[in-house]
C-alpha positions in Angstrom: 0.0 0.0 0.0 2.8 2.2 -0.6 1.1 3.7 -3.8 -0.9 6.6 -2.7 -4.3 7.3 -3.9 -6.1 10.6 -3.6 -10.2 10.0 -3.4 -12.5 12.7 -3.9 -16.3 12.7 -2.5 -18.6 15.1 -4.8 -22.2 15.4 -4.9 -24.5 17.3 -7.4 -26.3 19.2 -5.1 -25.6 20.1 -1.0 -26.6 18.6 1.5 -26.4 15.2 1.5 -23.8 14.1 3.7 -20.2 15.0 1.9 -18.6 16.7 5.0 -20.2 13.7 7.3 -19.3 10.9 5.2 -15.7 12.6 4.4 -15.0 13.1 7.8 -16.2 9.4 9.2 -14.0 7.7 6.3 -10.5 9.4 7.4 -11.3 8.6 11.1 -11.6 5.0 9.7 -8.6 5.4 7.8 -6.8 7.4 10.8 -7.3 4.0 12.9 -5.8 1.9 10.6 -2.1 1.2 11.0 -1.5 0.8 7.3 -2.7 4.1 6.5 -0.9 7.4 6.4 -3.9 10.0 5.6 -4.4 13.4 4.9 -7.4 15.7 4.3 -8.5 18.2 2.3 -11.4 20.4 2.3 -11.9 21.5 -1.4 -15.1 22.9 -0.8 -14.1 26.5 -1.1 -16.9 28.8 -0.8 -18.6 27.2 2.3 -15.5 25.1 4.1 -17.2 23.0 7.2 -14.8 20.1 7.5 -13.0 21.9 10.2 -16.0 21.9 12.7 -16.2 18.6 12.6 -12.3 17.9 12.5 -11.1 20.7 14.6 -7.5 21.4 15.2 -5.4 19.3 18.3 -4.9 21.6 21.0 -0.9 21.7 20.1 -0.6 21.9 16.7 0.1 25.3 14.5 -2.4 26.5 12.6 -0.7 27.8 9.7 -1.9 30.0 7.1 -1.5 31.5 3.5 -2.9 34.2 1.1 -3.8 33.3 -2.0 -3.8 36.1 -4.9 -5.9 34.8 -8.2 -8.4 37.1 -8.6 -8.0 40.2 -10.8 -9.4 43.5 -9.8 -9.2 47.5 -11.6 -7.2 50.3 -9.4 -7.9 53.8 -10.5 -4.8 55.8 -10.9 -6.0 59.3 -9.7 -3.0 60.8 -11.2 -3.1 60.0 -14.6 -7.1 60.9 -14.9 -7.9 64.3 -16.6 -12.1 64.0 -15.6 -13.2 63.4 -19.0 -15.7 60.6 -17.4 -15.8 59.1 -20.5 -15.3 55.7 -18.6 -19.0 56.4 -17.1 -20.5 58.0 -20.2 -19.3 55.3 -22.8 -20.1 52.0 -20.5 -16.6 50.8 -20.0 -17.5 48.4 -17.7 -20.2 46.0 -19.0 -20.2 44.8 -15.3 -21.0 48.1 -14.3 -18.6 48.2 -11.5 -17.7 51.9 -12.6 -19.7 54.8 -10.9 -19.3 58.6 -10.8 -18.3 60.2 -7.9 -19.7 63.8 -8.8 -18.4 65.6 -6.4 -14.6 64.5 -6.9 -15.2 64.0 -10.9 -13.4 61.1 -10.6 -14.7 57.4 -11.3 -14.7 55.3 -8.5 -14.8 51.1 -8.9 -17.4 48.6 -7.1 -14.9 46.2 -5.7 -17.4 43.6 -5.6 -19.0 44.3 -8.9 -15.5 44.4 -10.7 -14.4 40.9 -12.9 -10.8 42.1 -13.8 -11.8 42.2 -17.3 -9.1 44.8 -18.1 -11.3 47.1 -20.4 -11.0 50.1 -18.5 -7.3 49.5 -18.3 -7.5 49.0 -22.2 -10.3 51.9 -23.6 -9.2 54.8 -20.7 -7.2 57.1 -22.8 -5.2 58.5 -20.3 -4.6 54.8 -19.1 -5.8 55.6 -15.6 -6.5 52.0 -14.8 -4.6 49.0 -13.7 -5.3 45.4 -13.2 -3.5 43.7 -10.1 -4.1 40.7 -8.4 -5.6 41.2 -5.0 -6.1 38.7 -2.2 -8.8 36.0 -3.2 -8.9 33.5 0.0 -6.6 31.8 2.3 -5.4 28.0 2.7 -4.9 26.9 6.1 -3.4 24.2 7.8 -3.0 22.1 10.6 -3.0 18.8 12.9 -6.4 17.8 13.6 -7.3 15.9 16.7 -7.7 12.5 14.9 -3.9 13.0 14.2 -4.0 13.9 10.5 -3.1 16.7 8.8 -6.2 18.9 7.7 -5.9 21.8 4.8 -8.8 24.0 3.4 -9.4 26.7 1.4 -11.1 29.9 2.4 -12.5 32.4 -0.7 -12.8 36.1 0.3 -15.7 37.4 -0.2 -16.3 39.0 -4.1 -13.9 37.1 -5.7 -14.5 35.2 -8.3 -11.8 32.2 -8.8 -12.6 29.7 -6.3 -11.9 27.2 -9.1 -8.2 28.2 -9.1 -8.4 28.7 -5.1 -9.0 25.0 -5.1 -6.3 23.8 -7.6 -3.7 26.1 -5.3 -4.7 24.1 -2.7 -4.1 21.0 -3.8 -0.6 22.0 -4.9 -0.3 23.3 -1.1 -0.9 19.7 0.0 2.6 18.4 -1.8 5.0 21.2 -0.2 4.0 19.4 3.0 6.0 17.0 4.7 3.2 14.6 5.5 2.5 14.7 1.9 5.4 11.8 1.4 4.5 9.8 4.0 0.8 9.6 3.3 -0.5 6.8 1.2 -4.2 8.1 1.5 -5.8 11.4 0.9 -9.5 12.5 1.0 -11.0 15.6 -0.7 -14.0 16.7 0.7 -15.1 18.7 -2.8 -18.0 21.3 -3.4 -21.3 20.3 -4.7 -22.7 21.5 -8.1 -20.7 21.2 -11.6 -19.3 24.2 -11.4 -15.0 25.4 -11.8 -14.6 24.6 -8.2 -15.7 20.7 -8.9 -14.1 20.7 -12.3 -10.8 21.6 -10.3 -11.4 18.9 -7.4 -11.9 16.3 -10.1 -8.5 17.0 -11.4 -5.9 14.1 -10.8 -7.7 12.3 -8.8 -7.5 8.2 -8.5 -11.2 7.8 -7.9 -14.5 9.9 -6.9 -17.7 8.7 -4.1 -20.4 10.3 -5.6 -23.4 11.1 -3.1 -26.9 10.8 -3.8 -30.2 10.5 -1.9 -33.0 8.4 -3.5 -35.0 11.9 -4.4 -35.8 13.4 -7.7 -33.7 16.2 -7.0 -31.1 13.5 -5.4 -31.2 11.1 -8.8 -31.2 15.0 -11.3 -28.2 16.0 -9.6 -26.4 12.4 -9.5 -26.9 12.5 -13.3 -25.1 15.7 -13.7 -22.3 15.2 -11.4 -21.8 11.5 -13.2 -21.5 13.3 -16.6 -18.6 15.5 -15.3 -17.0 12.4 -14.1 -16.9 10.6 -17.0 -15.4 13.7 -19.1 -12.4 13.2 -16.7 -12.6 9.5 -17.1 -12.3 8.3 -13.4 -13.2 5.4 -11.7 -15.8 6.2 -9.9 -18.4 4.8 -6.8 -22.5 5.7 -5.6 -23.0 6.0 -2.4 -26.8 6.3 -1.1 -27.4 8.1 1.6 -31.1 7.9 3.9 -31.2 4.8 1.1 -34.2 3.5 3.2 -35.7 6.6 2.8 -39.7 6.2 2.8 -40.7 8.3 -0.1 -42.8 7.1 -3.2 -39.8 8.1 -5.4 -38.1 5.1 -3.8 -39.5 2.2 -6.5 -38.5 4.4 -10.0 -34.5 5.5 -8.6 -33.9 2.0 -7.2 -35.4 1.0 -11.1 -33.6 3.8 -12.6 -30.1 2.4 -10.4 -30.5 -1.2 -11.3 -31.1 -0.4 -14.9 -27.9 2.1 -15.3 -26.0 -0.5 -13.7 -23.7 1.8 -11.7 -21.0 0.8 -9.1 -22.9 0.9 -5.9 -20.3 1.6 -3.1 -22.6 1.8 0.0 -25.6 2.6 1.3 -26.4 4.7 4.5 -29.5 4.2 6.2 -31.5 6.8 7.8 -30.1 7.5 10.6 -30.5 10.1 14.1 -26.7 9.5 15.1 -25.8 11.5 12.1 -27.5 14.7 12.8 -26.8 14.1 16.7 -22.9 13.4 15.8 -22.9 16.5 13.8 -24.6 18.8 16.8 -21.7 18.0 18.7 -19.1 18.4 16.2 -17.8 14.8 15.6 -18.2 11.9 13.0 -20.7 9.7 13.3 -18.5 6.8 13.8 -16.5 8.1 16.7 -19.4 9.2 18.3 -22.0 6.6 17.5 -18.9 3.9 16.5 -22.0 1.1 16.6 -25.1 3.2 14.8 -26.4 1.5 11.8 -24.6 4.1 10.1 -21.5 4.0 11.2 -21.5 0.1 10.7 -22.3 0.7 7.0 -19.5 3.6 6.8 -17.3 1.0 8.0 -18.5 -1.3 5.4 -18.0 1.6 3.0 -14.6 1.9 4.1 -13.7 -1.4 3.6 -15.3 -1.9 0.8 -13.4 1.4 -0.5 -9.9 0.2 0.8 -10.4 -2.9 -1.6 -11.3 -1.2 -4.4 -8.2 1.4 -4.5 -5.6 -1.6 -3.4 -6.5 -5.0 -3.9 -7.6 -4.3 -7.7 -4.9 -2.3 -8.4 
């Protein structure tokens, strides 16, 4: 098992149990000796893996800007109050306004995409595009004893696709990264540049669903974007005894498309309870019926990844 293999669990839509089931698996990987883990929380906009895996009372909690989103800066100096950037419609994000009182334009930082056309149509070249602080990744030793790492996106920018891909590049400066034969990414739900970026490299993905319409939509989407990557890749259901009159056409609709079924997850209080005091399921419910079936995921995850390979 000296081969490392990065796993990442996506979902189409949120909600259903990423963060939870991430968390559980590396606490199951954590306790077994032949595993060196490491997890990372891709899910850049709304990062909750922390809560649950919260840092050891002695380790560092390290930190690092990231700079990849683009933003104008008006150059006073150079700007002779023709306001042509307002009257002609520069910005077709309309992150320009007119401060009257100055006669000076003055730039909606939240508003602004870095587009560079005022930097480009401003004859007296009174604007600039620079790269301005996007997020933050940070770092640490979580109280399970592996190392956890998440991105943080600041609020109006606009590349959390890139935010995640820095992260990931984070992970191999640091020096657990050698040792560890196992690493879990915790990605964003959706389709979107931050899952596209999550997807990226990785040796295989746990898809989550619930058996719902909106849980079978969203599995279809997120399945597509798998197989344009062309990864391995594993269903797990969660509430899959859910009592709901939908329950006859998905487990139809899952038999028929004949996908690989990882695990399933049963309804289950422990989850929720686990979660309202901050812990996974398995360490605080270790005999639930859901933490016995993420053990059986776990397993059945472990052979996949080695004893196939």
């Amino acid at each position: 098992m000296n081969e490392r293999k990065i796993i990442g669990v996506v979902s189409g839509k949120g909600g259903v149990g990423k963060t939870s089931v991430t968390a559980s698996l590396a606490t199951l990987a954590q306790e077994d000796s032949m595993m060196k883990v490491m997890v990372l929380d891709c899910d850049v906009d709304a990062p909750n893996l922390a809560i649950i895996l919260p840092p050891d009372n002695e380790s560092k909690i390290s930190k690092q800007d990231t700079y990849t989103t683009l933003k104008a800066t008006f150059l006073e100096n150079l700007c002779n109050n023709c306001k042509q950037c307002f009257d002609d419609h520069f910005c077709e994000f309309n992150a320009l306004e007119w401060d009257s009182k100055n006669s000076i334009p003055k730039i909606d930082f939240l508003k602004c995409e870095g587009c560079g056309a005022c930097k480009v149509l401003c004859p007296m070249h009174a604007f600039e595009i620079n790269a301005v602080k996007s997020g933050e990744i940070i770092s640490y030793k979580s109280e399970m004893g592996f190392p956890l790492i998440y991105g943080k996106t600041q609020l109006g920018s606009t590349t959390s696709g890139k935010l995640v891909s820095d992260a990931k590049e984070f992970v191999k400066n640091l020096e657990e990264y050698e040792e560890c034969n196992l690493i879990f990414i915790d990605g964003p739900p959706g389709i979107g540049c931050p899952v596209i970026a999550t997807l990226s490299n990785l040796d295989y993905v746990i898809t989550i669903c619930e058996p719902t319409p909106s849980g079978l939509h969203d599995l279809l989407r997120v399945i597509e974007v798998i197989n344009q990557f062309n990864l391995p890749y594993g269903v797990l259901i969660n509430k899959s005894d859910l009592q709901s009159p939908f329950q006859k056409p998905f487990s139809k609709h899952m038999s028929k498309a004949n996908y690989e079924i990882l695990g399933k997850i049963p309804y289950d209080l422990s989850i929720p309870k686990a979660m309202s005091f901050a812990k996974p399921v398995v360490q605080y419910e270790p005999n639930s019926e859901a933490s016995i079936a993420i053990k059986e995921i776990y397993k059945n995850l472990k052979g996949k990844l080695w004893d196939e390979s």
